[in-house]
N, C-alpha and C positions, 0 to 999 in steps of 0.2 A: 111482976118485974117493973123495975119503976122504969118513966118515960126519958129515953135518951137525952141527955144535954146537948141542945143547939153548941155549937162553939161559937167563938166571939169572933164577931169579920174582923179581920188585922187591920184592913185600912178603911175608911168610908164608912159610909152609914146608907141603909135601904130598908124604904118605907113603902106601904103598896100606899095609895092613892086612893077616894071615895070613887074614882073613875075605870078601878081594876089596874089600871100603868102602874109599876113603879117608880119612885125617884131615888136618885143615887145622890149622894152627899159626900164631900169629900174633907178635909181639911188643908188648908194652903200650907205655903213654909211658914205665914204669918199667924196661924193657928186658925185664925177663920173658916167656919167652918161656910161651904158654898155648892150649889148646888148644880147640877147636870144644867146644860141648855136645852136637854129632852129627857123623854121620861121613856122609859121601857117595857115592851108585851112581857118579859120574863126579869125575875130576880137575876136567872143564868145573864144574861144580855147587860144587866147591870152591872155584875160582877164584873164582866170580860170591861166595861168601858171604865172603871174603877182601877182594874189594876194598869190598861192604859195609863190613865192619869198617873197613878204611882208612878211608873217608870219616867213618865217627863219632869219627873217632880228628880226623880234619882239622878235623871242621864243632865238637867240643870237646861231643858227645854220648858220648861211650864212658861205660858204665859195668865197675868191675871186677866179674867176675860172684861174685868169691871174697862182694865186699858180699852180694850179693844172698842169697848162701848163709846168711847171718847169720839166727837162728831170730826170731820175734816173742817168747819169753821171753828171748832177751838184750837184743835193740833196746827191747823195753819197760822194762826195767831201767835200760837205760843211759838213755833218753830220760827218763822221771820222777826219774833222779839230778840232769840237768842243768839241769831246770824248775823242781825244787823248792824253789829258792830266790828262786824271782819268782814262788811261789804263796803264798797264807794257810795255814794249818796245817788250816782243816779241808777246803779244796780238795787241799791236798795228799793227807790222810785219803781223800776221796773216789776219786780217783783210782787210789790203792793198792788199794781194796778194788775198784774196777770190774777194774783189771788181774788182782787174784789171783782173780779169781770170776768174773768173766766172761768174760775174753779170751785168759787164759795156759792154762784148762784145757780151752776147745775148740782154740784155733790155738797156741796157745804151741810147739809140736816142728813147725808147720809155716815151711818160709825164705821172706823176704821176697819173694822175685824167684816163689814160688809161688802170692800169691795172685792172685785174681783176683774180681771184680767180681759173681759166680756164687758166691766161696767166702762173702763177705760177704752177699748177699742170703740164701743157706743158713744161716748164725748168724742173722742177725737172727729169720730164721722159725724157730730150734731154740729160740731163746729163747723167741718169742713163743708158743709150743709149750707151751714150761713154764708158763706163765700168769704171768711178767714183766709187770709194768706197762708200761704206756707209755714213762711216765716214766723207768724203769730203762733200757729199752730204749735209747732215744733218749740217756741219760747216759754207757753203755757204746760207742755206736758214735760217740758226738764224741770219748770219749777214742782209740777207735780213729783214729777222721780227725787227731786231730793226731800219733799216733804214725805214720801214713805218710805224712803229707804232710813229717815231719821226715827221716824216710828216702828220700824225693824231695829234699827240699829240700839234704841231705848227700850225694849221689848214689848211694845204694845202689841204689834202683830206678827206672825209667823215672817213671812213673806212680804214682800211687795206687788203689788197687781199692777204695777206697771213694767209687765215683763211680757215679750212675744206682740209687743202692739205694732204695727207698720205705720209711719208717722207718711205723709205726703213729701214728695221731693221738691227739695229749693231748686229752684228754676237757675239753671247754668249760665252766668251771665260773667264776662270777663272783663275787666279794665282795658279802657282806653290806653296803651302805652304809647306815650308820644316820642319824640326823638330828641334829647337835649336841644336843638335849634328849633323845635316849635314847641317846647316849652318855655323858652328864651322869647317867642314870636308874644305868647299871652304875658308873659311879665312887663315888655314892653307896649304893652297895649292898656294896661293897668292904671287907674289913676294914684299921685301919691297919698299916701306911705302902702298903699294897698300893694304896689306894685314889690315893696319889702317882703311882706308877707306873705304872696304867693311865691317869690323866690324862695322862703326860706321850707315852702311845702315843695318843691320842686327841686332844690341844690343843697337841702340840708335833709329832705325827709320827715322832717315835722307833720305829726297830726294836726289837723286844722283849731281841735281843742289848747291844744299845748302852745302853738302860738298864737294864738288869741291872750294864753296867760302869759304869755312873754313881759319880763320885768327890767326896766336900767340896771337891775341887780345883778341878771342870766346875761348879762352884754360885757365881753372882753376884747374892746374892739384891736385893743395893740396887741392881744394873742391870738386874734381870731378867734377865740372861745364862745360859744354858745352853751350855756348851761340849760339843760328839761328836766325842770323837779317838779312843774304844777300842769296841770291840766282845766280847763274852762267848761262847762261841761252843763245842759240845761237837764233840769228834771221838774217835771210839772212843771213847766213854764217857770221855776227860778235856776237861776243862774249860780252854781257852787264849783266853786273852786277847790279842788283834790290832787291828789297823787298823780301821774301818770297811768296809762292801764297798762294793768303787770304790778302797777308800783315800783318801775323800772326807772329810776330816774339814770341820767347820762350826759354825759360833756361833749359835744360835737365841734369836729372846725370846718370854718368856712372860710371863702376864698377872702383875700386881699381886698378886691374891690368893693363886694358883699358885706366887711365888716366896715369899709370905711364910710359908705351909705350910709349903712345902719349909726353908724358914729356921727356922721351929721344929722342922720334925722333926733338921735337922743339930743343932740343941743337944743332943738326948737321943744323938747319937752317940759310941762312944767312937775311941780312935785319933784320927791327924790327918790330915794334906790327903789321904790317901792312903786313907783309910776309906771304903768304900763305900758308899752311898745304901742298897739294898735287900740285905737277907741272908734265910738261914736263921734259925729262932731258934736254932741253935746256932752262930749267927755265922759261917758258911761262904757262899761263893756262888750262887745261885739257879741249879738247873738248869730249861732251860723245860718239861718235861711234868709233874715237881713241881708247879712253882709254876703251873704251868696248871691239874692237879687239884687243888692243895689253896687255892688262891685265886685264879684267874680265873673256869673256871667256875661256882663256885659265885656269884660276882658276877654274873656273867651270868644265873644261875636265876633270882636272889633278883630281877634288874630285870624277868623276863618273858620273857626269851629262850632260844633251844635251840641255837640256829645261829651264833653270835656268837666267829670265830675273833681273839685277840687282832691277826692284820694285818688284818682286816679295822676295824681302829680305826683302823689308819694308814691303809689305802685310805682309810677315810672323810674322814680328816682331809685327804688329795689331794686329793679331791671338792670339799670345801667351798670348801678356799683355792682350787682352780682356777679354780670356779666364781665367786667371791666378786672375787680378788683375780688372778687370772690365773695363767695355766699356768709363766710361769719363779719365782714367789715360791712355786707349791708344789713345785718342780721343787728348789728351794733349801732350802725345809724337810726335804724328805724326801730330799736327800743323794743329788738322781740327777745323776752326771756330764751325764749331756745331757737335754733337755726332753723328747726323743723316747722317753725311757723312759716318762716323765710321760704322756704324751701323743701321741698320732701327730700334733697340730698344733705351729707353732711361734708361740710370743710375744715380747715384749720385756721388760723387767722395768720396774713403772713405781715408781719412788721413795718410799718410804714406806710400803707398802703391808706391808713386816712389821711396824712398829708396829701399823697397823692391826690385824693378823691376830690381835695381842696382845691388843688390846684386844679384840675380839670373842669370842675364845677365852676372856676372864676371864668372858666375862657367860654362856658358854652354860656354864662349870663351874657358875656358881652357879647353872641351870638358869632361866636366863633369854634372850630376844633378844636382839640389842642395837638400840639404835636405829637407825634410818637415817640414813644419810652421805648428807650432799650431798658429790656430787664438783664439783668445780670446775670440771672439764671439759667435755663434749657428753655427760658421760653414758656415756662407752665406755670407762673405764675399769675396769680387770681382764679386761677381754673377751680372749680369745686372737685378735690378731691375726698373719695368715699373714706371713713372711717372703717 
């Protein structure tokens, strides 16, 4: 009786090995034909991991492992090439130096499809080892999390390993909120035009970037208009001028006397629409830890104060409008996409209420109250009401 016909494997291919193992062979959707990452005691055992693969191939889960192979110093490379240009210049900066300092010289020669969840929890605690901040901490393993969830999301690897890790907690640290008359106390204590510019972080809300890029152009001083469409902003020690953060530009107004200042000080300027608000005296661009030593804090000394971080003028200026005027007109002043930055509650925005804000901002610069508003209503106006 002649000898049975083997039948033809449907899928793959299995070879025994000079070593007795065999190895399983599969073919891609590319036709490539590619082999097991191990080899097996039974032809049975090959089979079973053969037709695995078929079904990832069917159900549109395969991955090719050649991806996976890919190191975390090329994938991060390649990933911040193709971001870079839907980022700001100093996020981009940020970024670059998290990847060269932190990520490429513990994991950079390890492949994608290597890590795991254990490799991550391990950096985190080498860092926090080194006596890394929190801060840093936590800044290095987001840029990690979007560099593998980009290689999930391209199918290089199944998964991400940055899941289940417990990062170190930011240390609870709250803004100074001062009270319109002792923030009136530091602006008064300020030398010129400086004393400008800390009003307009303190009665206008301005980030300290955003007026630094203050131009003759953003100045409407017979509307009291304030325009924020640039921001100032250091990365690597240069100085680039961008968007706002958000990319929220906005039209703000300020008090009567606030813009008439400002209207004398633009006479003394030279240059045109294009001329900056605040410089150097050697007529260059303000960088902030300068112009923080050689003219914030010592304004700060000079009203009384130790503790008195220039955002914490902007916090405070949140405070008052929130309080005063409701949580979406300070939400609007201070240039936050959504209220929720503002605020964990939500409001409505009620009409008129940034004139108001103007006008009360003008009285507390001259270090004064302002009088009290009858509101028309029941009274519950500016109140943060919930959605």
């Amino acid at each position: 009786m002649p000898a049975k016909r083997k039948s033809r494997r449907a899928f793959g291919r299995i070879r025994k090995l000079p070593s007795g193992r065999f190895q399983a062979r599969y073919p891609g959707p590319d036709g490539v034909l590619r082999a097991a990452d191990q080899t097996f005691a039974t032809t049975t055992d090959a089979d079973r991991w053969l037709a695995r693969k078929r079904i990832e191939m069917e159900e549109g889960r395969w991955l090719d492992p050649a991806e996976g192979r890919t190191t975390v110093r090329d994938w991060s490379a390649r990933w911040l090439t193709a971001v870079s240009p839907q980022l700001k210049h100093k996020t981009q900066a940020s970024y670059r130096s998290l990847i060269n300092s932190l990520i490429v010289p513990a994991l950079g020669d390890r492949e994608l499809s290597s890590l795991r969840p254990i490799t991550i929890v391990e950096w985190v605690g080498a860092m926090k080892t080194r006596g890394l901040s929190a801060s840093r901490i936590r800044q290095a393993y987001r840029v990690l999390s979007q560099i593998m969830r980009a290689a999930v999301d391209n199918e290089m690897i199944g998964q991400t390993p940055c899941r289940g890790v417990k990062l170190p907690r930011m240390p609870q640290t709250e803004p100074h909120i001062l009270t319109p008359l002792e923030a009136s106390r530091i602006v008064r204590s300020a030398t010129k035009p400086h004393d400008l510019l800390i009003s307009l972080l303190a009665y206008a809300g301005l980030r300290v970037g955003e007026a630094f890029a203050l131009r003759r152009a953003d100045i409407d001083v017979s509307g009291g208009l304030v325009l924020v469409d640039e921001n100032l902003a250091e990365a690597n020690g240069t100085l680039v001028f961008d968007t706002p953060k958000s990319h929220q530009k906005r039209v703000l107004r300020i008090g009567p006397s606030l813009a008439a200042r400002i209207g004398r000080h633009l006479e003394t300027l030279p240059g045109g629409e294009d001329a900056l608000l605040f410089v150097t005296p050697g007529g260059k661009p303000l960088r902030y830890n300068q112009w923080r030593k050689g003219y914030f804090d010592p304004a700060v000394a000079a009203a009384g104060f130790t503790d008195v971080t220039p955002h914490d003028l902007r916090a405070s200026h949140g405070t008052w409008v929130a309080d005063r005027y409701g949580v979406m007109t300070a939400a609007h002043r201070l240039g936050h996409s959504n209220a929720s930055v503002t605020t964990r509650h939500y409001a409505r925005p009620v009409v008129g209420r940034d004139d108001q804000v103007a006008e009360a901002a003008d009285s507390w610069l001259g270090g004064h109250e302002p009088e009290a508003r009858r509101d028309d209503d029941d009274g519950s106006a500016g109140v943060p009401a919930p959605i």
